[in-house]
PyMOL CGO cylinders between C-alpha atoms (Angstrom):
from pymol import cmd
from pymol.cgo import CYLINDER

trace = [
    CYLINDER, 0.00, 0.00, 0.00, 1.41, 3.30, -0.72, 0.3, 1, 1, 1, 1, 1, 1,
    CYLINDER, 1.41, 3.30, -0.72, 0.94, 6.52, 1.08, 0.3, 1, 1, 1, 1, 1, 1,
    CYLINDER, 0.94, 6.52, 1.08, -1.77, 7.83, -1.35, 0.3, 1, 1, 1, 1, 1, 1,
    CYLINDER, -1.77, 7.83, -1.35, -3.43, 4.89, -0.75, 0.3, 1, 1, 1, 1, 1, 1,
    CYLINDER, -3.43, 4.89, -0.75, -2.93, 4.70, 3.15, 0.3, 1, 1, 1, 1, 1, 1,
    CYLINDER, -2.93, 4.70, 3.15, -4.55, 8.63, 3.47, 0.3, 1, 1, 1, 1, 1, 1,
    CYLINDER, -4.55, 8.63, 3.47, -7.35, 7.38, 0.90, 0.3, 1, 1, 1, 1, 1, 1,
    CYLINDER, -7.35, 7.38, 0.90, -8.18, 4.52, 3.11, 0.3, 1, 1, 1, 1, 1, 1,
    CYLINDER, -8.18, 4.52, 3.11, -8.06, 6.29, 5.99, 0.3, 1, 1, 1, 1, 1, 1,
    CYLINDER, -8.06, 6.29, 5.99, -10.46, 9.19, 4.69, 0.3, 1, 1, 1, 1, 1, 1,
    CYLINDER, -10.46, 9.19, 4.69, -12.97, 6.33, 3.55, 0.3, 1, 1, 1, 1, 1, 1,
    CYLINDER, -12.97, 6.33, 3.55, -12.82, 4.92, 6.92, 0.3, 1, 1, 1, 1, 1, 1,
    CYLINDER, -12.82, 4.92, 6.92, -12.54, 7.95, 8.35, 0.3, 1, 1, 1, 1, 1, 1,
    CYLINDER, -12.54, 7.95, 8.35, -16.14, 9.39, 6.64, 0.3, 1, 1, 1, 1, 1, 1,
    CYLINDER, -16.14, 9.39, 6.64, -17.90, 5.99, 7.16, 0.3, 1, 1, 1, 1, 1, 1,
    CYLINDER, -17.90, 5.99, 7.16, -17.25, 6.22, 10.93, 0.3, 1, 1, 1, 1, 1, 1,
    CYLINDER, -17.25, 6.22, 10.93, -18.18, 10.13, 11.20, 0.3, 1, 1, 1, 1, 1, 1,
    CYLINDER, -18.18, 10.13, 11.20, -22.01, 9.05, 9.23, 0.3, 1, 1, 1, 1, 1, 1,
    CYLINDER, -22.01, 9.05, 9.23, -22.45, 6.37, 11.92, 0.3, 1, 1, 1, 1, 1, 1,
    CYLINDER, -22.45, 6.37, 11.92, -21.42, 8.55, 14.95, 0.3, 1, 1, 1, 1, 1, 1,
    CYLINDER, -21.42, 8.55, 14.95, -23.01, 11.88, 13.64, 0.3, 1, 1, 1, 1, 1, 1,
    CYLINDER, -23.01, 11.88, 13.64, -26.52, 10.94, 15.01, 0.3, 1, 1, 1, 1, 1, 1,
    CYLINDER, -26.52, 10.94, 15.01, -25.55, 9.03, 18.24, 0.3, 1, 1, 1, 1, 1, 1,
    CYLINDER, -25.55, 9.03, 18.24, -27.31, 11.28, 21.17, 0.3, 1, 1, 1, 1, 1, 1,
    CYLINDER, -27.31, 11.28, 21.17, -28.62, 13.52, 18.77, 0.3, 1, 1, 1, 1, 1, 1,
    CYLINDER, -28.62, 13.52, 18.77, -31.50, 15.55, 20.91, 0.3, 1, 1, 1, 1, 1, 1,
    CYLINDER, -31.50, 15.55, 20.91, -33.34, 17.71, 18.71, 0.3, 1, 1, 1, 1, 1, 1,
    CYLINDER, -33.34, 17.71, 18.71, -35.18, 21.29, 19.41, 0.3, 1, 1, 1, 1, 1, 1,
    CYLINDER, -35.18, 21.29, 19.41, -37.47, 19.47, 19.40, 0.3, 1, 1, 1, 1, 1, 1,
    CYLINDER, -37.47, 19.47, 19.40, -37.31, 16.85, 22.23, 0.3, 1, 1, 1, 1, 1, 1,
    CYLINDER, -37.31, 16.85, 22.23, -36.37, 19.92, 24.67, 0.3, 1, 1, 1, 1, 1, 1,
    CYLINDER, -36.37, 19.92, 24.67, -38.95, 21.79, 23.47, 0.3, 1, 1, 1, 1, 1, 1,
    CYLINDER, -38.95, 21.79, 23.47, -37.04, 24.97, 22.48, 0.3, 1, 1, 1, 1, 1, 1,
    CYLINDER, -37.04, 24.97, 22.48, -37.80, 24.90, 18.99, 0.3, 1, 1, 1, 1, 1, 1,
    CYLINDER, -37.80, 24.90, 18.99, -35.81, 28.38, 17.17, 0.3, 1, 1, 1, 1, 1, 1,
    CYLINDER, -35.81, 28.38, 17.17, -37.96, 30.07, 14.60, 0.3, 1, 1, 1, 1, 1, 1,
    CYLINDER, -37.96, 30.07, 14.60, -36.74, 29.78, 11.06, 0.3, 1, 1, 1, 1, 1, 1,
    CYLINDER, -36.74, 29.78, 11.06, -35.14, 26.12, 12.33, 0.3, 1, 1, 1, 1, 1, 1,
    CYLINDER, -35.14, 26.12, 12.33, -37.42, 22.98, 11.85, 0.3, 1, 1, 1, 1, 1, 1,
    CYLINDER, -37.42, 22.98, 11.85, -38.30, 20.76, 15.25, 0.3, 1, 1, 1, 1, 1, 1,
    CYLINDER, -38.30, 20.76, 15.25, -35.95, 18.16, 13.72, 0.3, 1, 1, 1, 1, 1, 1,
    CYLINDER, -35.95, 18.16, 13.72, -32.67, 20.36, 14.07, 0.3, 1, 1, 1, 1, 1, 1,
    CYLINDER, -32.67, 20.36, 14.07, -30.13, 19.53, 16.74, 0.3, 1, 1, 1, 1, 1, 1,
    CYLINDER, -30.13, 19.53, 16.74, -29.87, 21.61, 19.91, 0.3, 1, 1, 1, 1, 1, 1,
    CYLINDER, -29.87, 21.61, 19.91, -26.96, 21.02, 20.46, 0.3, 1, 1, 1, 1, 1, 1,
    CYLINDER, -26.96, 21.02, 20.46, -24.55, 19.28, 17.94, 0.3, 1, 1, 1, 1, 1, 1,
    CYLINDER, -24.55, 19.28, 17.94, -21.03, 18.92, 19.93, 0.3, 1, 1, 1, 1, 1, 1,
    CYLINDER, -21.03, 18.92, 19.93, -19.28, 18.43, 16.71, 0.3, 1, 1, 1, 1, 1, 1,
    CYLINDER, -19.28, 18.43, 16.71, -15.77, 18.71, 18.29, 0.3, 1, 1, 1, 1, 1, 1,
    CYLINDER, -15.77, 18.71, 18.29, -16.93, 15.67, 20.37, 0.3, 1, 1, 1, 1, 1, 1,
    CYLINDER, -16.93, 15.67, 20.37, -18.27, 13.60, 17.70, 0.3, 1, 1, 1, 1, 1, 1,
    CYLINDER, -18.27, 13.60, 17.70, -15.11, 14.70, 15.43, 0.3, 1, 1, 1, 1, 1, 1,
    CYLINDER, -15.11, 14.70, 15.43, -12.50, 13.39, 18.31, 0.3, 1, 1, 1, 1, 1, 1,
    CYLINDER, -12.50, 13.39, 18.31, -14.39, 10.23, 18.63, 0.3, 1, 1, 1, 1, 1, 1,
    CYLINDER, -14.39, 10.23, 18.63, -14.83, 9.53, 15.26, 0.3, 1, 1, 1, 1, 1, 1,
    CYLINDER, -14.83, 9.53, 15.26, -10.95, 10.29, 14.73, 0.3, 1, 1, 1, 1, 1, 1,
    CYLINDER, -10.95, 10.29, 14.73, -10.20, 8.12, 17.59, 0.3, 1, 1, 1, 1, 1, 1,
    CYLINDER, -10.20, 8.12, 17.59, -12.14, 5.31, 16.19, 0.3, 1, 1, 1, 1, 1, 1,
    CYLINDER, -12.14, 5.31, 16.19, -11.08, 5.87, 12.32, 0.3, 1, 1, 1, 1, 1, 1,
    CYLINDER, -11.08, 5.87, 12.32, -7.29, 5.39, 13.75, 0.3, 1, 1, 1, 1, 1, 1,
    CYLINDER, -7.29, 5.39, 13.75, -8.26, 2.26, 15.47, 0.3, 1, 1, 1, 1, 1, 1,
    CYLINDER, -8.26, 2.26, 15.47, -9.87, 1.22, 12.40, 0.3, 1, 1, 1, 1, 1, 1,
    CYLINDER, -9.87, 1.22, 12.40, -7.33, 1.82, 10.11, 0.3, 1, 1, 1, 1, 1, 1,
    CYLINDER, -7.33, 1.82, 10.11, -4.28, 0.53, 11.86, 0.3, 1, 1, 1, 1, 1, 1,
    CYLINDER, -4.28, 0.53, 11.86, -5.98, -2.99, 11.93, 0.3, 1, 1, 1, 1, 1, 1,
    CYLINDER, -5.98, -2.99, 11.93, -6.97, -2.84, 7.76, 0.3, 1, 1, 1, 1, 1, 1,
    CYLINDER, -6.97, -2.84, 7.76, -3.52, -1.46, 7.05, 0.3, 1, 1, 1, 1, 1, 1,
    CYLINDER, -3.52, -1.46, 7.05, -2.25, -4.42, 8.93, 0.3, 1, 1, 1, 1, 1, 1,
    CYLINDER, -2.25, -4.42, 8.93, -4.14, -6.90, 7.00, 0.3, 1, 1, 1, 1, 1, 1,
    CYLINDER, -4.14, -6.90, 7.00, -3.13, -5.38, 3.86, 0.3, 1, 1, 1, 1, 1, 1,
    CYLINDER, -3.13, -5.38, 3.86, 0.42, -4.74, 4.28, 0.3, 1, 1, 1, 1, 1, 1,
    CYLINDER, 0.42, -4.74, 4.28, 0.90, -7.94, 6.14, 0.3, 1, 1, 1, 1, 1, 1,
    CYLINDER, 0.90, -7.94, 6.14, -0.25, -10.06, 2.92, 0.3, 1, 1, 1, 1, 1, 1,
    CYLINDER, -0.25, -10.06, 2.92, -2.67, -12.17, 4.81, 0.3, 1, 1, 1, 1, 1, 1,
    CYLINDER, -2.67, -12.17, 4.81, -5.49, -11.08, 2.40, 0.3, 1, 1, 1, 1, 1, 1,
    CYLINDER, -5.49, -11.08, 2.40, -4.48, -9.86, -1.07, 0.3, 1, 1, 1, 1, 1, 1,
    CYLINDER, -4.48, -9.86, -1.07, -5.96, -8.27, -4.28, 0.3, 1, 1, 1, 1, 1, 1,
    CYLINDER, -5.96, -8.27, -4.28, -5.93, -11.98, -5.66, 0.3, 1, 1, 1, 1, 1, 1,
    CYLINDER, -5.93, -11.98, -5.66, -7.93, -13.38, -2.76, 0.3, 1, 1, 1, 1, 1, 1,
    CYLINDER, -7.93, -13.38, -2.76, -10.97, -11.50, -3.69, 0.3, 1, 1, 1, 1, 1, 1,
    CYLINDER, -10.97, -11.50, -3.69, -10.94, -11.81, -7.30, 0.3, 1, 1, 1, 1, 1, 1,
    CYLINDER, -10.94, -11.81, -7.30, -13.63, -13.95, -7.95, 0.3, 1, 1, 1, 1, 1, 1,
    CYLINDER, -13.63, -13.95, -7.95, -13.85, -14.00, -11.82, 0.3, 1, 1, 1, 1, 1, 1,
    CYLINDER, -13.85, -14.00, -11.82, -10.41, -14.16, -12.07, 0.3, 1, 1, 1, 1, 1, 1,
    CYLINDER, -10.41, -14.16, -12.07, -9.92, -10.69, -14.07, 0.3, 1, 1, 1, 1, 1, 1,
    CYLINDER, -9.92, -10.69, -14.07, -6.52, -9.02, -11.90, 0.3, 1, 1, 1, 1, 1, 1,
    CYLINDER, -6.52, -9.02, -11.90, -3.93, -10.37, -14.10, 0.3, 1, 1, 1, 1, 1, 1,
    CYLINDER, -3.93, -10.37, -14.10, -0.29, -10.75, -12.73, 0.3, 1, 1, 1, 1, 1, 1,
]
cmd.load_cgo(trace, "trace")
């Protein structure tokens, strides 16, 4: 794996994990009933993106360190999931 394809990876993971941690204890205006006009009841209250972007970081690194692994450490290859047999060497 080269280092374009290390940051690549890790901005893939990276995104992926920020979508799935983006609405974890979301409470909207909503639920706490302090709806603020112009804003729809579905908006966030409060967001604590610097929160969510630490733990999503935190996890991405985790993440990547153990698919780098795998793919620098040849135990599962390009070859290993071509299934129609169209990577030639």
């Amino acid at each position: 794996m080269s280092l374009t394809g290390g940051i690549v990876l890790f901005a893939v993971i990276w995104f992926m994990v920020f979508f799935v941690v983006l609405p974890q204890r979301l409470k909207t205006q909503g639920d706490v009933q302090q709806i603020v006009p112009g804003t729809p009841a579905s908006a966030p209250s409060e967001l604590r993106l610097k929160r969510k972007v630490v733990i999503t970081s935190a996890i991405a690194v985790v993440l990547w360190s153990i698919i780098a692994t795998i793919i620098l450490s040849g135990m599962i290859s390009i070859h290993d999931l071509d299934w129609f047999n169209r990577v030639k060497d």
